[in-house]
C-alpha positions in Angstrom: 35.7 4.7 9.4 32.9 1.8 9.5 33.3 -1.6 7.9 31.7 -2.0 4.4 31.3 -4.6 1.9 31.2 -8.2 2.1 30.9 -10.1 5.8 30.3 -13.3 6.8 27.1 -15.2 5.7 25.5 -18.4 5.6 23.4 -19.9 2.9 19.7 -18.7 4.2 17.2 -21.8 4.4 15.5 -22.7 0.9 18.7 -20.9 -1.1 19.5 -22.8 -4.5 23.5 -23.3 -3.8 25.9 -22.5 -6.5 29.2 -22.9 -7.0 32.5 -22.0 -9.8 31.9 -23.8 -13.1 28.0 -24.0 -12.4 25.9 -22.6 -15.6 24.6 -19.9 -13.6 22.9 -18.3 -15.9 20.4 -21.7 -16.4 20.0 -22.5 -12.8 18.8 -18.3 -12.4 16.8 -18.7 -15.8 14.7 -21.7 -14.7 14.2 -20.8 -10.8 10.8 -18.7 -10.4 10.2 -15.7 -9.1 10.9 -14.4 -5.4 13.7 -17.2 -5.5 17.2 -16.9 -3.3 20.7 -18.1 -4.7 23.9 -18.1 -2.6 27.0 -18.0 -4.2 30.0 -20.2 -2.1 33.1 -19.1 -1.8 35.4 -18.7 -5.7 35.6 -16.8 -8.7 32.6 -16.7 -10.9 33.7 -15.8 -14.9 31.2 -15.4 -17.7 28.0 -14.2 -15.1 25.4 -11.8 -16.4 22.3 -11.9 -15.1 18.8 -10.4 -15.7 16.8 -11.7 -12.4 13.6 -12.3 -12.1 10.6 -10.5 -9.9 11.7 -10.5 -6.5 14.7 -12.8 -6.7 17.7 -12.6 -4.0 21.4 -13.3 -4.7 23.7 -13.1 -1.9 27.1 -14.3 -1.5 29.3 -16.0 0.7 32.6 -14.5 2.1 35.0 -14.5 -0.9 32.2 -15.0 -4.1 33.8 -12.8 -6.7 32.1 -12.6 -10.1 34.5 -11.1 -12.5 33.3 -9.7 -15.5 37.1 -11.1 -17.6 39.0 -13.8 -19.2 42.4 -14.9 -17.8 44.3 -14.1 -21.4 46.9 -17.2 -21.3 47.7 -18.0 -25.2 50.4 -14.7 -26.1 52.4 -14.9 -28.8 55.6 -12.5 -29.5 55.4 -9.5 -32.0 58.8 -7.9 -32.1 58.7 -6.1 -28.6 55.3 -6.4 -27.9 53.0 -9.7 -27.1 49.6 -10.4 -28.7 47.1 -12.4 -28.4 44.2 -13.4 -30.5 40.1 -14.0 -30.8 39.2 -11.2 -29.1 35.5 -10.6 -30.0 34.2 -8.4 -27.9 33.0 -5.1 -28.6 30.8 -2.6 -26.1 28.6 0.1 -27.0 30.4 4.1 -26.9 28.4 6.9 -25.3 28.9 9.6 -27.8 27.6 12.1 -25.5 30.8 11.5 -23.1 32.8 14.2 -22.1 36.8 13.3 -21.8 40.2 14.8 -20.8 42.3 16.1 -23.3 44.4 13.5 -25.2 42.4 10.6 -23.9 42.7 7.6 -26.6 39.8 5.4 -27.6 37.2 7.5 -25.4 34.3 5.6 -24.6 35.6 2.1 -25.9 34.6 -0.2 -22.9 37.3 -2.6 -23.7 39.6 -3.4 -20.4 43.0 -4.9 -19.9 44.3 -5.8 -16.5 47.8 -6.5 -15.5 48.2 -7.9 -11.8 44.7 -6.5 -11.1 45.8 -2.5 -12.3 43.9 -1.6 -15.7 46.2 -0.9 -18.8 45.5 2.5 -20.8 44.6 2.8 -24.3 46.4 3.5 -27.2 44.4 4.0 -30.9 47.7 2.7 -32.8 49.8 0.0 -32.8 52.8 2.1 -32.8 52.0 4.1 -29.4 51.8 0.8 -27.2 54.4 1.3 -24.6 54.7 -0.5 -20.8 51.5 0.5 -19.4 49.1 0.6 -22.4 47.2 -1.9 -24.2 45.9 -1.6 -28.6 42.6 -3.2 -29.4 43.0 -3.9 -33.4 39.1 -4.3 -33.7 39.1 -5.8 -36.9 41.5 -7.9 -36.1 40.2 -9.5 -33.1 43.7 -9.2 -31.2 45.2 -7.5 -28.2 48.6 -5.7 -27.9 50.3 -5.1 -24.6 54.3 -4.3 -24.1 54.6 -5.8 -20.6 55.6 -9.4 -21.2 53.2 -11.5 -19.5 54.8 -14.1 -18.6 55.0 -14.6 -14.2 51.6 -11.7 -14.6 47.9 -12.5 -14.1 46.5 -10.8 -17.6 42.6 -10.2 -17.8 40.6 -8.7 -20.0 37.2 -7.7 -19.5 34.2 -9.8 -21.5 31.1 -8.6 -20.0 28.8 -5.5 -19.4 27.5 -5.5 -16.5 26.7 -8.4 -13.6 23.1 -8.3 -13.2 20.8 -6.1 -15.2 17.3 -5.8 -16.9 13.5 -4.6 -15.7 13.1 -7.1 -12.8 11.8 -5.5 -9.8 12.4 -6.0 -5.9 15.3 -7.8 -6.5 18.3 -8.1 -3.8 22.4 -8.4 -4.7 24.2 -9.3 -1.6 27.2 -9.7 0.0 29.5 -10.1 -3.6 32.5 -9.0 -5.1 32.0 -7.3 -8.8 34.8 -7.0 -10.9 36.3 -5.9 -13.9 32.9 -5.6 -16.2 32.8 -3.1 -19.2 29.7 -0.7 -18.9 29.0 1.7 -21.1 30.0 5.1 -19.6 26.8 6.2 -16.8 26.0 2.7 -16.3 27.1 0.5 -14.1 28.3 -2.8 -13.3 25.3 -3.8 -11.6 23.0 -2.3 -13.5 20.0 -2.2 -11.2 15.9 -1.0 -11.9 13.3 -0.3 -9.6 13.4 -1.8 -5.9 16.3 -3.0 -5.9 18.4 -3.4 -2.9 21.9 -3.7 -2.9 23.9 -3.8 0.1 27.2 -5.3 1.5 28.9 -5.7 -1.8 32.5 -4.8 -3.0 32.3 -3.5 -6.1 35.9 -2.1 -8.0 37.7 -2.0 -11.2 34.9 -2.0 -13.7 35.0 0.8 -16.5 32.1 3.1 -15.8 30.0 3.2 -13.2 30.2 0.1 -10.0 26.3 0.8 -9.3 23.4 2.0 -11.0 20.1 2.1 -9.7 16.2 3.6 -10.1 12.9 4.2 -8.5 12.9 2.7 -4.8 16.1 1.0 -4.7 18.4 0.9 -1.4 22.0 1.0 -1.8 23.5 0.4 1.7 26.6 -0.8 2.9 28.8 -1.3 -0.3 32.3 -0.5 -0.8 32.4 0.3 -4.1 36.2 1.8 -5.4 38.6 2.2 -8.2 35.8 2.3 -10.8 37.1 4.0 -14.4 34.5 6.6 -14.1 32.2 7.2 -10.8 30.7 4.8 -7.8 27.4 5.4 -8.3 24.4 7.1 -10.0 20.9 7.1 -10.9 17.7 8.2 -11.2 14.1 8.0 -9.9 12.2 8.9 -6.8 12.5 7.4 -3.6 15.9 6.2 -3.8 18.0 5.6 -0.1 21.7 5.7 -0.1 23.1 5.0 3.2 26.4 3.7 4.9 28.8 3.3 1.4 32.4 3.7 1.4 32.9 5.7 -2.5 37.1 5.6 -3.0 39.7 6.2 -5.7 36.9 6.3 -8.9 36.9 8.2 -11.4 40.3 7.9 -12.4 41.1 5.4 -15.2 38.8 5.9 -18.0 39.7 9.4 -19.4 36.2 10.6 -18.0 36.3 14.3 -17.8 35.5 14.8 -13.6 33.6 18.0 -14.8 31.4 16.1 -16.8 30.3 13.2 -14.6 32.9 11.3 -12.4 33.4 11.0 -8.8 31.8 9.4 -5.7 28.0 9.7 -7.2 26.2 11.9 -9.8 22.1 11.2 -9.5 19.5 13.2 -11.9 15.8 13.5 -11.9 14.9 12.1 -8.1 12.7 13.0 -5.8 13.2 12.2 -2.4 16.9 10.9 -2.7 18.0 10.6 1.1 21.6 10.3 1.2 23.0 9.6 4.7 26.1 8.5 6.4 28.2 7.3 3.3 32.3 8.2 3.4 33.3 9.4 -0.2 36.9 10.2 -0.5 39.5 10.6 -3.1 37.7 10.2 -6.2 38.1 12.1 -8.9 35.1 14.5 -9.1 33.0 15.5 -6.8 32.2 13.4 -4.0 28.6 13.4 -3.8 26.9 15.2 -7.1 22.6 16.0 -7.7 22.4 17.3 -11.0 19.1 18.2 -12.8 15.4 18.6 -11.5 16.9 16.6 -8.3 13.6 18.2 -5.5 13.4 17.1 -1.5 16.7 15.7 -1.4 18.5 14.7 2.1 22.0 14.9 2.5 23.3 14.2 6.2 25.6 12.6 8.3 28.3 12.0 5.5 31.7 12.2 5.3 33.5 14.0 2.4 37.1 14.1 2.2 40.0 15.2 -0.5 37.9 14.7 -3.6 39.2 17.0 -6.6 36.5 19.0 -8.4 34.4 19.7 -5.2 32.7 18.0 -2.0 28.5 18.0 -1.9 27.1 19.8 -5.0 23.6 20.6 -5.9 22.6 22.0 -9.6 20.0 23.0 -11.4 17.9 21.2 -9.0 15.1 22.0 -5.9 14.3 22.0 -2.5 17.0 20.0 -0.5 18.9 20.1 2.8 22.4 19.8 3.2 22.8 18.4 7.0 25.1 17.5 9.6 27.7 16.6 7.5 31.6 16.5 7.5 33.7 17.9 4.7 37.4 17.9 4.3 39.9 19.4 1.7 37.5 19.0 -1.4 38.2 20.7 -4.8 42.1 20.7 -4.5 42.4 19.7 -8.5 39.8 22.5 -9.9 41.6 25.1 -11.5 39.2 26.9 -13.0 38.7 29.1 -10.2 35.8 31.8 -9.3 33.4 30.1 -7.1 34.4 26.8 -8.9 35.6 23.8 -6.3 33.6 24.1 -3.3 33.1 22.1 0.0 29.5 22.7 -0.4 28.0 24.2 -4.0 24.7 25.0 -4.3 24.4 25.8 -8.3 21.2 27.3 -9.4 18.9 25.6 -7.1 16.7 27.1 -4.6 15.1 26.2 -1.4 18.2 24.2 0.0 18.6 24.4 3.8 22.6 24.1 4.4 23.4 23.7 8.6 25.2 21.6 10.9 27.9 21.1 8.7 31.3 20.9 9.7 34.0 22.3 6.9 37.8 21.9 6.8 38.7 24.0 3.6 42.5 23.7 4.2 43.8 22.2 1.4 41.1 22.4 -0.4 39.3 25.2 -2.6 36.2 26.8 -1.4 33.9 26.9 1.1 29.9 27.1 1.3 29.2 28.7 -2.4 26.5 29.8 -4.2 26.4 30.3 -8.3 24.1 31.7 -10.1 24.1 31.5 -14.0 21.8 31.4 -17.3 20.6 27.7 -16.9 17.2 28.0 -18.1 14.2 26.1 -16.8 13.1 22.6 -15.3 10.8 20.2 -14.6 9.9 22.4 -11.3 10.2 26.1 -12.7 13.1 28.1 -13.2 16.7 27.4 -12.3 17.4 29.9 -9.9 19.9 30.5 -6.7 17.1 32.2 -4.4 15.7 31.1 -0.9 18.5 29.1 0.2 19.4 29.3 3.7 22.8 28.5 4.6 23.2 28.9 9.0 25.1 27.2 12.0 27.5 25.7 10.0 31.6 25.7 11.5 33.9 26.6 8.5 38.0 26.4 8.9 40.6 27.2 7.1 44.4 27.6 7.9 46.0 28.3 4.5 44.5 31.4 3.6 42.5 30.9 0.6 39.8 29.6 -1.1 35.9 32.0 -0.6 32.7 31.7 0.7 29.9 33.9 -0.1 28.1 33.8 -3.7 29.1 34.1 -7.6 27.0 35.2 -10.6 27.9 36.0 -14.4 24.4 36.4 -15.1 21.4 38.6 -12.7 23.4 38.8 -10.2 20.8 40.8 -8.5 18.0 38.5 -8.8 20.6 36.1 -6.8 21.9 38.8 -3.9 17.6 40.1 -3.8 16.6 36.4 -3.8 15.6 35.4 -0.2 19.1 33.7 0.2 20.2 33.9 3.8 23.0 33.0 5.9 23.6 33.1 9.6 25.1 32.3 12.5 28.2 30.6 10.8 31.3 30.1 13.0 34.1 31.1 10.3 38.0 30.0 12.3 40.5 32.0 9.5 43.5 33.7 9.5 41.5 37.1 8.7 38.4 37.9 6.9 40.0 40.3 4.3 38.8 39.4 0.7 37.6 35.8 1.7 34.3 36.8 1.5 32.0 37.0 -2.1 28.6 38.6 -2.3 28.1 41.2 -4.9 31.7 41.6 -5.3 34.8 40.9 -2.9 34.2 41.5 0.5 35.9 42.0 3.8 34.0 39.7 6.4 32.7 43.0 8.1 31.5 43.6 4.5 29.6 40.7 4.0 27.9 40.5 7.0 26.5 43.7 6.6 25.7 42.8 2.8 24.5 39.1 3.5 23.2 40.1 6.7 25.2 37.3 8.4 25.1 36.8 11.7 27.8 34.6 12.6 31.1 35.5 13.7 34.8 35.0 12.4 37.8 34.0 15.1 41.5 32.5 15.1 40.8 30.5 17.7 40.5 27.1 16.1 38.4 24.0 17.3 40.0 20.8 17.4 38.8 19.1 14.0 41.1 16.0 15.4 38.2 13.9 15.3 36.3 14.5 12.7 37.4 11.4 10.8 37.6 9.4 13.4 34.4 10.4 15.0 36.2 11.9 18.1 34.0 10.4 21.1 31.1 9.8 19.6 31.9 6.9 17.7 34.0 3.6 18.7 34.9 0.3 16.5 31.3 -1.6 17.7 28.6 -0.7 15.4 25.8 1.2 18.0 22.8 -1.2 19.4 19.8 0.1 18.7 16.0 -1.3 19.8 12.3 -0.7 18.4 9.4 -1.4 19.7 5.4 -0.6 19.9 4.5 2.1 22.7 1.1 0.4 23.0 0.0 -3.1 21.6 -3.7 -2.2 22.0 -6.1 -4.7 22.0 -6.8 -8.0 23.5 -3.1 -9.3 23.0 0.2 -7.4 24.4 2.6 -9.1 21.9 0.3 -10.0 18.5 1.7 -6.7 17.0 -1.6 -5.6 15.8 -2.3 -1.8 16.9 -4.6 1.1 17.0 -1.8 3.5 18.0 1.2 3.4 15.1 3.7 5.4 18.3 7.3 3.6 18.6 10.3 3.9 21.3 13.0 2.3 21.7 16.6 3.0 22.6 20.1 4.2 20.8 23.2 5.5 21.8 22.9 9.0 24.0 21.4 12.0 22.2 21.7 9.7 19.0 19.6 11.0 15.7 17.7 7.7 15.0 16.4 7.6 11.3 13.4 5.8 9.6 12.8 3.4 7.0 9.1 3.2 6.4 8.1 0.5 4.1 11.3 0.5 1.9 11.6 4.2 1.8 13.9 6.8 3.9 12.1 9.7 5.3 13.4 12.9 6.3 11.9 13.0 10.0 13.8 11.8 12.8 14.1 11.4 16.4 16.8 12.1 19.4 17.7 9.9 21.5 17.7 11.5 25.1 20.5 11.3 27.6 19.4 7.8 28.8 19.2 6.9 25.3 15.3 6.4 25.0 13.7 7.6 21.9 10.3 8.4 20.5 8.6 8.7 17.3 5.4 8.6 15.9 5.0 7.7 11.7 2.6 10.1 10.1 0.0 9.1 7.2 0.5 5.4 7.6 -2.5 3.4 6.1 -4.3 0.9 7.7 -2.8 -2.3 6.9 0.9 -4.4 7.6 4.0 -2.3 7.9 7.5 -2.6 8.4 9.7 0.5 9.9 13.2 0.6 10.5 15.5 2.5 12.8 18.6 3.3 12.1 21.5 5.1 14.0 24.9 5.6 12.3 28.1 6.3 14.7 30.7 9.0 14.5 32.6 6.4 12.1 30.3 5.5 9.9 29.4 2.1 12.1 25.1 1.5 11.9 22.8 -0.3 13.9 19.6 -1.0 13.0 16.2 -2.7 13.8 13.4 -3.7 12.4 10.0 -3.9 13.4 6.9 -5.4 11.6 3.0 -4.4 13.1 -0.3 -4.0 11.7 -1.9 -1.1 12.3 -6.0 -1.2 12.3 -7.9 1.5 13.6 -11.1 1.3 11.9 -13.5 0.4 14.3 -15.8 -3.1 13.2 -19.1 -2.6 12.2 -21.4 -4.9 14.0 -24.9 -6.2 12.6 -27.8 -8.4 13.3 -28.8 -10.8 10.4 -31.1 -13.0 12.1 -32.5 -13.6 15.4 -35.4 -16.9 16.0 -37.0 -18.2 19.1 -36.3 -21.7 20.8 -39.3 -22.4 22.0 -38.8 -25.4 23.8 -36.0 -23.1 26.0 -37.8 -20.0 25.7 -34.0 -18.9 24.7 -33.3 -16.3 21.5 -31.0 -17.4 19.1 -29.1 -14.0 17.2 -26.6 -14.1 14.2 -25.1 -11.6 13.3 -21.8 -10.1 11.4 -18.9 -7.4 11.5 -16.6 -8.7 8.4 -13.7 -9.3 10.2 -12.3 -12.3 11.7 -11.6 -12.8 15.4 -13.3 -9.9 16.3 -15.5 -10.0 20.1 -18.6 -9.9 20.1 -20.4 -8.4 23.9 -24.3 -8.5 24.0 -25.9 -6.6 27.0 -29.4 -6.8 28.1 -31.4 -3.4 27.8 -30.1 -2.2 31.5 -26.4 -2.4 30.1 -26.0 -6.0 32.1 -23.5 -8.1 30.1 -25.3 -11.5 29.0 -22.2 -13.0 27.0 -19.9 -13.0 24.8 -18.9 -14.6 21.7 -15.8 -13.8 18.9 -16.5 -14.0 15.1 -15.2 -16.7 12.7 -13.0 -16.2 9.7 -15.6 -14.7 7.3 -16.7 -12.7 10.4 -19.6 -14.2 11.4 -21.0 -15.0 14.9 -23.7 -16.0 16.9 -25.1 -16.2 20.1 -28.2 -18.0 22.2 -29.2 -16.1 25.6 -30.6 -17.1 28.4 -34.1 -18.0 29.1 -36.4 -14.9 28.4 -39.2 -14.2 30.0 -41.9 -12.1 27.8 -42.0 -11.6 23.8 -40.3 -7.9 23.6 -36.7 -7.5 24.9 -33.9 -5.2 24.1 -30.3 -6.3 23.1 -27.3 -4.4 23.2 -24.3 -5.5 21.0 -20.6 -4.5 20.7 -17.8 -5.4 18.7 -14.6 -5.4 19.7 -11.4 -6.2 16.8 -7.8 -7.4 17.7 -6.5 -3.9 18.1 -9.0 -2.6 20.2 -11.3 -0.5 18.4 -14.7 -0.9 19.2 -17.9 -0.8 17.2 -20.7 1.4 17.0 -23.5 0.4 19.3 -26.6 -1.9 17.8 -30.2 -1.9 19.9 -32.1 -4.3 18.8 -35.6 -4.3 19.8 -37.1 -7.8 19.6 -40.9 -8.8 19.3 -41.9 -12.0 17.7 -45.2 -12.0 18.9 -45.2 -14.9 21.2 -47.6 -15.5 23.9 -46.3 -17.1 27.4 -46.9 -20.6 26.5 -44.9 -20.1 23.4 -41.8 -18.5 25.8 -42.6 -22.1 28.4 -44.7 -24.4 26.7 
């Protein structure tokens, strides 16, 4: 797959430099706002940080900040070793749901040995090899693996960087081994944050948690006690992650939260070419009043309780997307485990997708059930369309179709579609659910698919690898203005917001627009030249960026700032006098703008001259010699994009006699 997490930087100009054994926390608190740390290279203990406005923190090549103490000072206890002074103490979600016989659930407190997290015990007398005791009132840790020739951590701090800040940027760092309280995460991120290119592994709840605007992109995050990532809020991008291995450490129930991601309450969550694999959960998880949500171009593999699921929520669409072998370890069975589960939502759009069920459990489901209302009406499984999707399977079980225990009929009579799915089985007998068990005869006639079902396989080979369409060189991709209109070809100041630029062949190119994903996108053609015009962009600066990821997970990118003006300038006359010893005029005038040009034509259209306002947008202008007292003046105004003004005729009499015009 593609290459996430940390790479190689260098400390951008301006960045305050620190380094192991600095007070980091000081040299963050006194910096102002909008200001850019780099970590160098080492292990940063004892870092919690609540960042200001618009500060940036990016990390060199090997800048770990882990969230534990080296535990050195052990002392023998009969068979066990124990050490003392162990203050700390984190907060316990009662709300939590855990697995059966899970000890101390929802204590935060960690213990590593040789970088692999111990298990609690909640008495002395059950710590055996593998397990740590936390005697709270006490202050002391009991462990039966001798420590001596082991590295023995245990975790101090909450989270890496948290609190209200906005616009602020973590880069390029290793986070390790913090205690959050379960659903939040290590760093603990709020509204526009971006957080990219980090590794982020072995903490106790969640590796990343972020709100309203915020970018996650880039960031391996794995081996987290209870899930990568979640969130809530509108607007939120989550693009190019590696999720691995979470969710299984903590004694989080997977059917309760735990997996790859879980996000609540968005609105225009675009999640788009991220890997999730092996967790323990669901890969990729909207839960609760998620609406115009944007799932493509991901890859889901071998997660336990399902693959991409979507409850109680709204409108979404499920795109282009690769799912392999998800809900192998749910046993509750009925429509429970799916590759793709849409669970009481409506208006989801599910196509392109490419399903592997073998191994697995099921395939494209829908549920219906007695969930009650949301923030956008009813939770209902009606108007979902679910076409041109490829769906395998070579072990003979699992279904696809839809399951209700409660108005079934308002679910089978509720504008849910399918069609033209491409099902490879063994046979269609019984694989199919809709109203019941059906034959696949049956439920195309029921469920009025369209599709068809065959035995001869496609070769699914490549679709973790990316087949041909991907290699090991992230693609190149270019952006540029169609038109730079106006008086300059290269200012970036435009009437005409129209982009191109190029990608790999018959590429989908996406778009950032001012910090936030939107769903439209463009194709490449064969030649790799692309096209695409932003819609309801406001006059004023803008940054868009296009985006293409690979058939591995590799992205390119550009980025391209403009200013887009199309308001015409208004040009007026404030003054106009006579020179009478040059029998010249002299006009002033003003459009507001700066560095707009001014054109001044004599009553038979005839250009006189020309003149360009200064920066409070005034000009001026003297003409010629005139020859008589009333004359007619035509002026234009012309701004750096190339809009021009509404005409002025000014009709000018002052009343002068000849000898005033040539004395």
């Amino acid at each position: 797959m593609g290459t996430y997490g940390p790479k190689p930087t260098s400390a951008p100009a301006g960045a305050i430099i620190l380094n192991p054994g600095d007070n980091i926390s000081a040299i963050v608190s006194a910096a102002p706002d909008g200001a850019t740390f780099y970590f160098e290279p080492g292990v940063y203990h004892g870092v919690s940080l609540a960042p200001k406005d618009g500060q940036t923190f990016i990390g060199a090549e090997g800048a770990i900040l882990n969230g534990s103490a080296v535990l050195t000072n052990w002392t023998q206890s009969g068979n066990l070793w124990v050490i003392g002074g162990q203050t700390q103490q984190g907060r316990v979600n009662s709300s939590a749901e855990f697995l059966p016989g899970t000890q101390r659930p929802g204590n935060p407190e960690t213990v590593f040995l040789d970088n692999t997290p111990l298990k609690p015990v909640d008495a002395l007398s059950k710590v055996v090899p593998g397990t740590f005791y936390f005697d709270y009132a006490a202050d002391q840790i009991y462990v039966a693996d001798n420590p001596a020739g082991h590295t023995v951590e245990a975790g101090k701090l909450t989270d890496a960087f948290h609190g209200s800040a906005t616009n602020v940027t973590v880069q390029n760092l290793v986070i390790e081994k913090y205690d959050p309280e379960i659903q939040y995460g290590a760093i603990r991120g709020d509204q526009s944050w971006t957080i990219r290119d980090n590794e982020v592994r072995l903490n106790y709840a969640v590796g990343i948690s972020a709100h309203d605007g915020s970018q996650i992109i880039g960031n391996y995050v794995h081996d987290n006690g209870q899930m990568g990532l979640g969130g809530y809020g509108n607007n939120i991008l989550v693009q190019g992650n590696e999720l691995a291995t979470n969710g299984f450490w903590s004694g989080i129930d997977p059917l309760w939260e735990a997996g790859g991601f879980k996000f609540a309450d968005t609105d225009n969550l675009v999640v788009r070419g991220n890997y999730s694999h092996d967790n323990n959960g669901s890969g990729m998880w909207t839960d609760t009043n998620n609406i115009h949500t944007l799932y493509e171009d991901n890859v889901v593999v071998h997660n336990t309780i399902g693959g991409i699921g979507h409850e109680i929520s709204y409108d979404a669409i499920i795109r282009n997307n690769t799912l392999i072998g998800n809900g192998y370890g749910d046993t509750r069975g009925w429509g429970w485990g799916a590759e793709i589960n849409i669970q009481n939502s409506q208006n989801v759009q599910v196509y392109g997708n490419r399903i592997d069920m073998t191994d697995g459990g099921n395939g494209i489901v829908l549920i219906q059930q007695n969930r009650g209302s949301g923030t956008h009406g009813t939770y209902t499984t009606t108007g979902n369309q679910i076409h041109d999707n490829i769906i395998v399977d070579h072990d003979g079980h699992g279904y696809i179709g839809g399951f209700a225990d409660y108005n079934q009929s308002g679910m089978l009579n509720g504008g849910n579609t399918w069609s033209n799915n491409q099902y490879f089985m063994p046979d269609g007998g019984g694989r199919f659910q809709w109203g019941g068990s059906k034959t696949f005869d049956q439920f195309k006639a029921a469920a009025h698919e369209t599709g068809s079902i065959s035995q001869s396989y496609p070769d699914t080979s490549g679709w973790l690898t990316g087949g041909t369409s991907g290699g090991t060189v992230a693609p190149v991709v270019t952006e540029a203005l169609v038109s730079d209109t106006g008086s300059s070809a290269t200012d970036k100041i435009t009437s005409n917001p129209a982009l191109t630029g190029t990608a790999d062949a018959n590429a989908v190119v996406h778009f950032t627009v001012d910090g936030t994903a939107i769903a439209a996108t463009a194709t490449a053609n064969a030649s790799g030249v692309w096209s695409f015009t932003p819609s309801g962009l406001s006059d004023g600066q803008h940054t868009i960026v296009a985006s293409e990821i690979n058939g591995v997970g590799l992205t390119g990118s550009a980025s391209l700032g403009f200013t887009l003006d199309t308001q015409a300038p208004v040009p007026t006359i404030t003054g106009e006098s006579l020179d009478g010893i040059n029998g010249k005029v002299n006009l002033t005038g003003t459009t507001g703008e700066a560095s707009d040009v001014i054109s001044i034509y004599d009553g038979n259209a005839t250009l006189l001259g020309t003149t360009t306002t200064g920066s409070g947008g005034a000009w001026t202008f003297t003409t010629g010699t005139v020859s008589n007292s009333a004359y007619i003046y035509i002026v234009t105004a012309t701004d750096s994009a190339g809009n021009t003004g509404a005409v002025v005729v000014l009709g000018i009499n002052l009343g002068l006699t000849a000898a005033d015009l040539h004395p």
